[in-house]
Structures are given as structure tokens and as C-alpha cells.
C-alpha positions in Angstrom: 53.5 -138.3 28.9 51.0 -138.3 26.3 48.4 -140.0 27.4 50.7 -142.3 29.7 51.7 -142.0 33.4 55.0 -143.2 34.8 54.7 -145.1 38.3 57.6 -146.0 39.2 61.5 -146.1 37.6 62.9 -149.4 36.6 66.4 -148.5 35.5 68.7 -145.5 34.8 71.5 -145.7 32.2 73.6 -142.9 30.1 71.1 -143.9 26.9 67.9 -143.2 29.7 65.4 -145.0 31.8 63.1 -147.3 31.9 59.5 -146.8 33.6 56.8 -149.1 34.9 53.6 -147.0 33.7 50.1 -146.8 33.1 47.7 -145.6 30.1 45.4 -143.2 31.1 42.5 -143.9 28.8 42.5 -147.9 29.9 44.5 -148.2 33.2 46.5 -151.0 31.4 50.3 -151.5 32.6 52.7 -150.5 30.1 56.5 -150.4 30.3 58.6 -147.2 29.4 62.1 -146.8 27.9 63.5 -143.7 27.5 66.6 -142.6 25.0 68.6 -139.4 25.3 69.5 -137.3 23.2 72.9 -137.0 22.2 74.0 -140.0 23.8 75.6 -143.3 21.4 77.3 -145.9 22.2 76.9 -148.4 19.9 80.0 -149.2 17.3 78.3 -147.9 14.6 77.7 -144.3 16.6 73.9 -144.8 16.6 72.5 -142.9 19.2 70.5 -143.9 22.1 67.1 -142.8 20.4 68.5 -144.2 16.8 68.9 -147.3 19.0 65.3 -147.0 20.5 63.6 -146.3 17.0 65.2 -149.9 15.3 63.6 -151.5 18.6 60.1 -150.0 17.9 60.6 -151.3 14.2 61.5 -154.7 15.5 58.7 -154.8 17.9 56.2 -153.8 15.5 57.4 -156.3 12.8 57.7 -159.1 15.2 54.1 -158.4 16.7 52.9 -158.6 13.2 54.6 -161.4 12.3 54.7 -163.5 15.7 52.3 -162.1 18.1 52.7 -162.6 21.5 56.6 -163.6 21.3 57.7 -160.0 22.2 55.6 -157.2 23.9 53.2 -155.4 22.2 54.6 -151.8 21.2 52.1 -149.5 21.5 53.2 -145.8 20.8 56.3 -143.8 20.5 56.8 -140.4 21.3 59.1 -138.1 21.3 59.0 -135.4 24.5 61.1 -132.6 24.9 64.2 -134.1 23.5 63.7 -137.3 24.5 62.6 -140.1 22.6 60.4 -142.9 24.3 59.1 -146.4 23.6 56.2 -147.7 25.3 55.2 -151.4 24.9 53.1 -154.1 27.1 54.2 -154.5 30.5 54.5 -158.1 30.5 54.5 -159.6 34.0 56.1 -162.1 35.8 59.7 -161.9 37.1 63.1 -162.1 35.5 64.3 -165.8 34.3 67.7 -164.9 37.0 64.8 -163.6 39.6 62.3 -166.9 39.3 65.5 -169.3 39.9 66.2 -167.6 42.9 62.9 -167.3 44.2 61.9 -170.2 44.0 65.1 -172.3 44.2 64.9 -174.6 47.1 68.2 -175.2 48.2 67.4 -171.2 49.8 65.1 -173.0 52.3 66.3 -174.8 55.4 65.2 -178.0 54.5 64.8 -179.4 51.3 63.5 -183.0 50.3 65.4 -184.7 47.1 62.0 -184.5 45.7 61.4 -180.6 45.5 64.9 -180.2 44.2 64.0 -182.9 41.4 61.1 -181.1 40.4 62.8 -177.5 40.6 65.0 -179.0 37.9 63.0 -180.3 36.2 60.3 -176.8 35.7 64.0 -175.1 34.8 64.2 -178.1 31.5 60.8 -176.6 30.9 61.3 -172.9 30.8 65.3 -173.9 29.2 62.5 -175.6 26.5 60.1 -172.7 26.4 63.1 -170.6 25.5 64.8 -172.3 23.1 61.0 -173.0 21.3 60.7 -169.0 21.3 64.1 -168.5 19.8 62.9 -171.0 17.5 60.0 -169.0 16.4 61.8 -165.8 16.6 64.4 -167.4 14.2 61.3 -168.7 11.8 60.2 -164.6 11.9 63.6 -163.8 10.6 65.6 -162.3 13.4 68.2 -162.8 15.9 67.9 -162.2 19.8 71.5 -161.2 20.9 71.1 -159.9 24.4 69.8 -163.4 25.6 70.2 -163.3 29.3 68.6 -164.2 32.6 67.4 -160.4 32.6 65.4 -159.9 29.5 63.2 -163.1 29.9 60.2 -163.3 31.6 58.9 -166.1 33.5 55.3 -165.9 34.5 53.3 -167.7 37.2 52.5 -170.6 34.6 56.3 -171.4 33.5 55.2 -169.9 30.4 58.1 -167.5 28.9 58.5 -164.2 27.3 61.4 -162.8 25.4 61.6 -158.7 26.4 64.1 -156.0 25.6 64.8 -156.2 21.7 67.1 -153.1 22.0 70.1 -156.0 20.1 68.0 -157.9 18.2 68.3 -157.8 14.6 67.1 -159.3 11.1 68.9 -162.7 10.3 71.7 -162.4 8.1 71.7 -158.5 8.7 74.9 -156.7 9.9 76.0 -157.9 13.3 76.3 -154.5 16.0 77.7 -155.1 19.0 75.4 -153.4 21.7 76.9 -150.8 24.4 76.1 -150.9 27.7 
């Protein structure tokens, strides 16, 4: 796919897919999504790839304006007639998937003091969120799919906001995303 290689599929939807990949030239991890053609189902009619070419804007303003706060976008192409976005892969696991990981009411026995401190890393990444809504606010846009899914928890606690496909500038027209 132009100079990238799709590992392994993430996600399938009417709108497309969405890849774990790699770039050929570096071997660096990159993530994939895929719009279809003729497919919307947004209110305003926008297609899927109309859909996928505002995110690429949005990424490439916000890592501009407030690098590291969303992944880096780093090409788009369009391929037979579909239309694909490929960003940094940002690692870690989903905010829903690190509270049950590491959640330890899921082990046998559990003292009062590792559930204590499990609550008390979730205030942290709650804070880590709300300080990156903070800044994405300060950049000038909204996040509106804020979820459990499309924020990233590393091994540090440290968080990432991914999956911009709602976002939108502040005090622009509100669209309701399909899914």
C-alpha cells in the first residue's frame, strides 16, 4: 500500500477497516483506516472517505498545533477506490482494556491495599484525560467520541487521545457521527 504493509486487521465496518501496519522504508508501526467508497452515514450525507479526509485535516492541525496529543498522521492515499489514513501506531491498550487488565478484584485474592492503589492510578489517568481535553480545547477543537475505546493508556499511566473521526473545531457545526 504505498510504501506501507498491513499486518494484521483491527476492525471492519460498512465505512472500512482499520489495519495495524508497518512502513517499509523504517519498519516503524503505523495504524491504517480505510473508507469506502460510496458509503455515508453521517447526518450531513458525508461519505466515509469525506469523513476520513476531515480526520486527516484534524490530525494534521492538531500535530501542528499540539504535538503529541493525537497520533501523528503521516500520509494519505487513495488506492483503487478506497481512501486510507495512516497515522502513528500509538501503543499501549484501550482505557476499557487497562481497567480490566489490571483490575484486581479479577484476582482471587486481593488486599484492601492493591485495590486502593488501583483507584487511585484510575484518578490519575481520569486526570491525564481531562488535562488532554484541556489542551485539545486550548488547540480549538472538540473530542466527541470520548470513550473507553479511543484512549490509550500506556505502560507509564501516561494517556493518548486516538480516533479523531468526530472531533471538530470549537464553536463549528455539531455532526452527529454514524456508526
Amino acid at each position: 500500500l504505498d510504501g506501507f504493509t498491513i499486518e494484521s486487521s483491527i476492525r471492519f465496518t460498512t465505512a472500512g477497516g482499520t489495519y495495524r501496519g508497518r512502513e517499509l522504508a523504517t519498519g516503524r508501526r503505523v495504524f491504517i483506516k480505510e473508507a469506502r467508497a460510496h458509503i455515508g452515514f453521517r447526518d450531513d450525507g458525508a461519505s466515509a472517505q469525506q469523513q476520513l479526509r476531515e480526520e486527516w485535516q484534524t490530525l494534521t492541525a492538531l500535530h501542528e498545533a499540539a504535538p503529541g496529543l493525537a497520533p501523528e498522521p503521516i500520509r494519505y492515499i487513495r488506492k483503487w477506490e478506497n481512501e486510507f489514513l495512516v497515522c502513528e501506531h500509538v501503543a499501549g491498550l484501550t482505557a476499557a482494556g487497562w481497567a480490566a487488565c489490571t483490575h484486581p478484584g479479577l484476582r482471587a485474592s486481593s488486599a484492601p491495599e492493591e485495590i486502593a492503589a488501583y483507584y487511585r492510578r484510575c484518578e490519575q489517568i481520569v486526570s491525564a484525560i481531562e488535562r488532554a481535553l484541556d489542551r485539545l480545547h486550548a488547540a480549538g477543537y472538540v473530542f466527541v467520541d470520548i470513550s473507553g475505546g479511543n484512549v490509550i493508556v500506556d505502560d507509564d499511566d501516561a494517556v493518548r487521545l486516538v480516533d479523531f473521526g468526530s472531533a471538530h473545531r470549537v464553536g463549528g457545526r455539531f455532526l452527529r457521527p454514524g456508526t
